[in-house]
C-alpha positions in Angstrom: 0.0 0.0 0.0 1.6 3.3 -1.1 2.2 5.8 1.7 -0.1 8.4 0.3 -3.0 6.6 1.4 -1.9 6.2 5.1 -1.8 10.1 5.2 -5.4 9.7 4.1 -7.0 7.3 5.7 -7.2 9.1 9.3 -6.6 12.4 11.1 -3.2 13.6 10.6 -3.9 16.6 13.0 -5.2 14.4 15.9 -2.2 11.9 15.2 0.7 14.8 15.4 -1.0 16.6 18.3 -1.3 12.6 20.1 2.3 12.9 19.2 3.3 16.1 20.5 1.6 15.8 24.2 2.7 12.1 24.2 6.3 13.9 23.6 6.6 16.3 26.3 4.6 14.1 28.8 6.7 11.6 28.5 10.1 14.4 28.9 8.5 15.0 32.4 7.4 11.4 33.4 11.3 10.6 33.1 12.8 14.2 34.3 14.2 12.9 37.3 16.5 10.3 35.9 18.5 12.9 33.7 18.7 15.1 37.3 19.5 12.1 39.5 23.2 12.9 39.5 22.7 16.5 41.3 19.7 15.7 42.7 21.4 12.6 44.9 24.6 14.8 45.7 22.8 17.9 47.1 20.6 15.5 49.4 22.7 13.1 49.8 21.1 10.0 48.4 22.3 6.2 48.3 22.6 3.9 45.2 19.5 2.3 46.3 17.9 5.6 46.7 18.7 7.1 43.3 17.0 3.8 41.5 13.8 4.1 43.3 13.7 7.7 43.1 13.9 7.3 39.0 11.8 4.3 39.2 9.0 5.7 41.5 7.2 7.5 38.2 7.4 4.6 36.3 6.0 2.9 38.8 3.0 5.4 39.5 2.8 5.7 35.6 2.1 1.9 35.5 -0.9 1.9 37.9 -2.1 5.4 36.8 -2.6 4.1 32.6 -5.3 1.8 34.3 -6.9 4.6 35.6 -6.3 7.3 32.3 -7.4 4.0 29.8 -10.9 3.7 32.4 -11.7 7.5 31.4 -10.5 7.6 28.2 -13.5 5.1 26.9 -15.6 7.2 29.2 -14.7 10.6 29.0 -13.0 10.0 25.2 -9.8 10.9 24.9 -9.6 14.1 24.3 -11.1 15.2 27.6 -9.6 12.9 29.4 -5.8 14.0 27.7 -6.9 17.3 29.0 -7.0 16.6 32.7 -4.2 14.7 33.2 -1.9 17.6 31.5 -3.5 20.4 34.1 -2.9 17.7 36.6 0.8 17.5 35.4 1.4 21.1 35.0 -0.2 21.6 38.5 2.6 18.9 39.9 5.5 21.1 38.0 4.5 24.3 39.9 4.7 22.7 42.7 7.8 21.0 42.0 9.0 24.4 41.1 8.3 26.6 44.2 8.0 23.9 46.8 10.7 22.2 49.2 12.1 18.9 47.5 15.5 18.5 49.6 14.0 15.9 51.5 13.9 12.2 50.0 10.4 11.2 50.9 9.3 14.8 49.0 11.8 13.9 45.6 8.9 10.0 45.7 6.0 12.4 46.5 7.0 13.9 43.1 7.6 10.6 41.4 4.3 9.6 42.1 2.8 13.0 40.2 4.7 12.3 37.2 3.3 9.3 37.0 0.1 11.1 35.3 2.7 12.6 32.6 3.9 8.5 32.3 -0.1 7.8 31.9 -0.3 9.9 28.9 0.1 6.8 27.2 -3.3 5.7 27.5 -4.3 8.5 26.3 -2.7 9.5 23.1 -2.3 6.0 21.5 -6.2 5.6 21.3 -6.4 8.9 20.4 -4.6 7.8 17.2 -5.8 4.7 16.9 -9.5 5.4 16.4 -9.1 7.4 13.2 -6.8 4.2 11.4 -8.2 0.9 9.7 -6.4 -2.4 10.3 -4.1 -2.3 7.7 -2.6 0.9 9.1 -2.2 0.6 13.1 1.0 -0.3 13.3 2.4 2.8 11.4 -0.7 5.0 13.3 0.4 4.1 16.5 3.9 4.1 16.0 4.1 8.1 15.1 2.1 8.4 18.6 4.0 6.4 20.2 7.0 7.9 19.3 6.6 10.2 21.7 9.3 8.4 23.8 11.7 10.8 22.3 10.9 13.0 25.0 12.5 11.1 27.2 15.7 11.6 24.8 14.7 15.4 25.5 14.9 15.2 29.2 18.3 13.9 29.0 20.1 16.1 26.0 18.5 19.5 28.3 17.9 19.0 31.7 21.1 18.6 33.4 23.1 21.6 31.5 19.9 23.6 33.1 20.5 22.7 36.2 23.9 23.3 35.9 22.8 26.4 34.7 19.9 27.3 37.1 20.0 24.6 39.7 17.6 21.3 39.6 14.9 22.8 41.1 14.3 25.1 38.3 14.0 23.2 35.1 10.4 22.1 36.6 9.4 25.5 36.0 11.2 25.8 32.7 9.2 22.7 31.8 6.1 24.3 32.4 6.8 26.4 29.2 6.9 23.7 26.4 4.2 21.9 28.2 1.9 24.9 28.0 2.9 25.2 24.1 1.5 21.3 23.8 -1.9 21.6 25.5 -2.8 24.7 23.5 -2.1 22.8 20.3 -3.5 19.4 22.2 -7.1 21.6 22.7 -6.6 23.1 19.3 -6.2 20.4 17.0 -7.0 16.9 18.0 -10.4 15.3 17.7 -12.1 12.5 19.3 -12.8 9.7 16.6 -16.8 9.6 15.4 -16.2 5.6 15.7 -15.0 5.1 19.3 -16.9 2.2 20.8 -19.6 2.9 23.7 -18.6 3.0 27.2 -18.5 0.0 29.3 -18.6 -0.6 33.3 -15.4 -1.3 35.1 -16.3 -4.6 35.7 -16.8 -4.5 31.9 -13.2 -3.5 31.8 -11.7 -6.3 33.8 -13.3 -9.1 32.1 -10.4 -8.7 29.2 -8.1 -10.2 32.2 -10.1 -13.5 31.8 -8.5 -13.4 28.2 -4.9 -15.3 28.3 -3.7 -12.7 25.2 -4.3 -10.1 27.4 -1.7 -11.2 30.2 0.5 -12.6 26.9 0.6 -8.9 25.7 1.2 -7.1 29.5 4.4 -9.3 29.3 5.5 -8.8 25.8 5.4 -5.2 26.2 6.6 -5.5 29.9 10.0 -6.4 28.3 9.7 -4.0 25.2 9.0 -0.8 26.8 10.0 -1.7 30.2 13.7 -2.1 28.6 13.3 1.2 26.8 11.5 3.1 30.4 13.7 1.4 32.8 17.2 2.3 30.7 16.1 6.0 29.6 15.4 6.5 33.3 18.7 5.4 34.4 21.4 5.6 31.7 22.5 8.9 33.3 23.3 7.2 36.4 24.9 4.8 34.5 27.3 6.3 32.9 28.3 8.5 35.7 28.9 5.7 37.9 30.3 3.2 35.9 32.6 5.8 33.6 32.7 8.6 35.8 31.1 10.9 33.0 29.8 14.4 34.5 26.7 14.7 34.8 25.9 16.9 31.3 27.5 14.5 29.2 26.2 11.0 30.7 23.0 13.1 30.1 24.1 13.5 26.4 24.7 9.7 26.0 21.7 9.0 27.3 20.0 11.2 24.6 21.6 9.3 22.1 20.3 5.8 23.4 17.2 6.9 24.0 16.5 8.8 21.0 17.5 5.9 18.8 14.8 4.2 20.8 12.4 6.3 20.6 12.6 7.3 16.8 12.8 3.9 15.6 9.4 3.2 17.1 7.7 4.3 13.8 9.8 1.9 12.0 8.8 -0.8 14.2 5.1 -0.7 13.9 5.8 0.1 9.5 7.8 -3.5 9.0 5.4 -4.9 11.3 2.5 -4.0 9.3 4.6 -5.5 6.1 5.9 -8.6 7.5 4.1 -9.4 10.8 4.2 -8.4 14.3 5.1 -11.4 15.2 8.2 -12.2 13.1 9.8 -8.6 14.0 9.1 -9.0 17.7 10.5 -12.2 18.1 13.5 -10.7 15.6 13.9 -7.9 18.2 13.7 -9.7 21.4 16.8 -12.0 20.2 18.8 -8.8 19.3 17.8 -7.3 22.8 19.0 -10.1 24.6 22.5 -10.0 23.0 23.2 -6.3 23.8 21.9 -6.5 27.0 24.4 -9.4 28.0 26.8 -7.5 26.0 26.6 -4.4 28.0 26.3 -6.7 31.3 30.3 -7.3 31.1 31.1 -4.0 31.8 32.5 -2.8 28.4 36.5 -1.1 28.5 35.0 2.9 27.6 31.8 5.3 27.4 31.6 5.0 24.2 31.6 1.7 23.5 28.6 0.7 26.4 26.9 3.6 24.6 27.0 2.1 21.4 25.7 -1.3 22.5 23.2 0.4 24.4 22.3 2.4 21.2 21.9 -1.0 19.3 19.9 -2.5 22.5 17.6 0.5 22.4 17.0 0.3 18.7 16.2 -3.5 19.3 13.5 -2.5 22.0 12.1 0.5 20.2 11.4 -1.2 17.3 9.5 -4.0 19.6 7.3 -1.4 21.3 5.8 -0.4 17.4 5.1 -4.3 17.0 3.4 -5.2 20.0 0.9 -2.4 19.3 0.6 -3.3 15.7 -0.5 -6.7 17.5 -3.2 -5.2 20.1 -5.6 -3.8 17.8 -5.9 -6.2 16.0 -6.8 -8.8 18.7 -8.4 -5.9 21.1 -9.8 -3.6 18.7 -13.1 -3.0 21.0 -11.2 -2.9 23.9 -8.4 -0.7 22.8 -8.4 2.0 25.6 -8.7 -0.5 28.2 -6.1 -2.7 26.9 -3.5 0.1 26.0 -4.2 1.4 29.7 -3.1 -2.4 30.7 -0.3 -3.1 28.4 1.3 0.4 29.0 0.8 -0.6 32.9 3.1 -3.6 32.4 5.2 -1.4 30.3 6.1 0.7 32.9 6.1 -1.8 35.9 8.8 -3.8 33.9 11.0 -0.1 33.7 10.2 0.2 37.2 11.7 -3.1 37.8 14.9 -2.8 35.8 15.3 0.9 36.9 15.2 -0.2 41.0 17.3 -3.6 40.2 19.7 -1.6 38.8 20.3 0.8 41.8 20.2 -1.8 44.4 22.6 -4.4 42.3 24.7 -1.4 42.3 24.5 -1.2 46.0 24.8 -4.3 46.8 27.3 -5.6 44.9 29.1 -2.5 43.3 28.3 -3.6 39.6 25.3 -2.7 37.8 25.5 -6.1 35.9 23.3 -8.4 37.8 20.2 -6.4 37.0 21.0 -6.0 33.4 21.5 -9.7 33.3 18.2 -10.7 34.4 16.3 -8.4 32.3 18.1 -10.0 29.0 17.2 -13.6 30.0 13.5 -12.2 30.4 14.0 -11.2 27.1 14.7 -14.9 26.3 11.6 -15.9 28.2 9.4 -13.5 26.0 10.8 -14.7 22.9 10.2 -18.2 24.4 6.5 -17.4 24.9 5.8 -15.8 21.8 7.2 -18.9 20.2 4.4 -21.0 22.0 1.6 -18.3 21.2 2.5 -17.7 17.6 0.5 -20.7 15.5 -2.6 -20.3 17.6 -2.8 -16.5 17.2 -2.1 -16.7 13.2 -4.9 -19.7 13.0 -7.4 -17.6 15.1 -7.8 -13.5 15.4 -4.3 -13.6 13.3 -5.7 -15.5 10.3 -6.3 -14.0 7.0 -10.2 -14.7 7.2 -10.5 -12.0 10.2 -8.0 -9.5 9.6 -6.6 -7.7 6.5 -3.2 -6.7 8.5 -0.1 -9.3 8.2 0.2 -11.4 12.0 
């Protein structure tokens, strides 16, 4: 299918304004990683302490999507979009002009970003609504490439807070965020064709379905590899290598925005040769970097080029799992992005807090890096059992006109 008729076939300005709030909400959700350097020296924070401050949002940003993907089939997603940014921007001024040089306050925090993290269950069904079968994967991975503003957070904030101390950049962020909801209010429509709202109990039902939990996993590795290492690369790389802080922050950009922008890419071949074959493609290729980097490579440059090549690997997973969901969830698609992007984030949660307390424990980071590429291997493994039935079933060509 030519790529003139993808432009066609939806709403480009709802699916570059999902885009551009999915961007900056995500630059926020992750903010505190790229500041964990200064952050932990000016009040004095432990290994330990620094992962589950960086990992507290992804947490909250897990259990929140439930909640953002309940009011986005109720409210639609427009309105619902449209709370959780005031909500967010409220959380910045405060952030801002409060007191944060306590530890407990620097988690209170984490757990408001976790509304920026839960923009996810907004914007991808934003998208999603406006795109026939043969053209989710490439719809929802232009809105979700809004990961690259986690590859934003990392390239700006710590030169500003060099600049203007940590504290500050959550009011500078208030300025590009600002910029998104007017164009988020301006532009982007709710889809004539979204499906009726359903009870909560409604909601839950989809758990009795074993894809369901298969999914939550799949993506739990995908984007939980991509979260978990965008939130703590910085560290990182100032740990392991000694970088300063500005430059670990401008490797991280680099990993992360090879990530993120790949995303697009993912969800494209997926829609040409089958979510299946390029996830289980990916989660191999994962695996390998991830050991790779687990060995403690010699330089900087080197462990930022394998984590480049790992990050490519996951990015490009995160477009074919949600090439997959539609397809097998297409009436349930807020409800299931809200649970997918839920195990997303619990898996970054995971590898962000392993990370910080193998570090603490054992003075290397490469235990936790270790597990996270076998459960790679595991997913790969599972997908391997799933596969026939899902391309004989919902997969086959008889009820879908998208490639399984």
């Amino acid at each position: 299918m030519q790529k003139s008729s993808f432009w066609k076939a939806g709403h480009t300005p709802t699916l570059l304004s999902a885009f551009f709030y999915f961007d900056l909400s995500f630059m926020v959700w992750v903010i505190l990683g790229p500041l964990a350097v200064q952050i932990a020296a000016d009040i004095g924070l432990t290994p330990a302490q620094k992962g589950l401050m960086v990992a507290t949002p992804l947490l909250a940003g897990a259990l929140l999507r439930i909640v953002m993907g309940v009011l986005v089939d109720h409210l639609q997603p427009k309105k619902a979009g449209a709370i959780g940014q005031l909500i967010v921007m409220a959380g910045m001024l405060w952030a801002w002009l409060g007191d944060l040089h306590h530890y407990h306050s620097m988690l209170v925090l984490g757990i408001i970003l976790g509304v920026a993290g839960a923009a996810f269950s907004v914007a991808l069904p934003l998208a999603s609504r406006w795109y026939p079968p043969e053209h989710q994967g490439m719809a929802l991975g232009i809105a979700g490439a809004g990961n690259s503003g986690t590859a934003l957070a990392a390239l700006f904030a710590p030169s500003l807070a060099l600049a203007f101390g940590w504290q500050d950049v959550f009011g500078l962020c208030l300025i590009p965020l600002g910029i998104a909801f007017a164009v988020y209010l301006i532009f982007a429509k709710d889809a004539p064709s979204a499906p009726p709202p359903k009870s909560l109990v409604a909601y839950l039902q989809v758990l009795k379905d074993r894809d369901a939990w298969w999914f939550m996993f799949f993506y739990s590795v995908t984007f939980g590899g991509f979260s978990g290492l965008a939130s703590s690369l910085t560290i990182y790389f100032n740990g392991q290598y000694g970088l300063s802080p500005v430059t670990a922050g401008y490797f991280t950009a680099a990993c992360v925005f090879a990530g993120s922008m790949v995303r697009p890419f993912g969800g494209r071949l997926a829609d040409r040769i089958g979510g299946i074959k390029t996830l289980s493609i990916m989660y191999m290729l994962a695996a390998g970097f991830l050991l790779i980097a687990s060995v403690g490579l010699p330089s900087a440059t080197l462990a930022a080029l394998v984590f480049v090549l790992a990050m490519l690997s996951l990015g490009t997973g995160n477009g074919a799992v949600f090439q997959l969901v539609p397809q097998r969830f297409r009436k349930e698609i807020g409800v299931m992005t809200g649970l997918v992007g839920m195990a997303g984030g619990i898996g970054g949660f995971y590898l962000a807090s392993s990370l910080g307390y193998s570090k603490q424990l054992t003075g290397s980071y490469q235990g936790g890096l270790i597990v996270f590429a076998a459960l790679a291997i595991v997913a790969l493994l599972g997908l391997t059992f799933v596969k026939n039935r899902w391309r004989t079933t919902w997969g086959s060509a008889a009820m879908t006109s998208a490639k399984i």
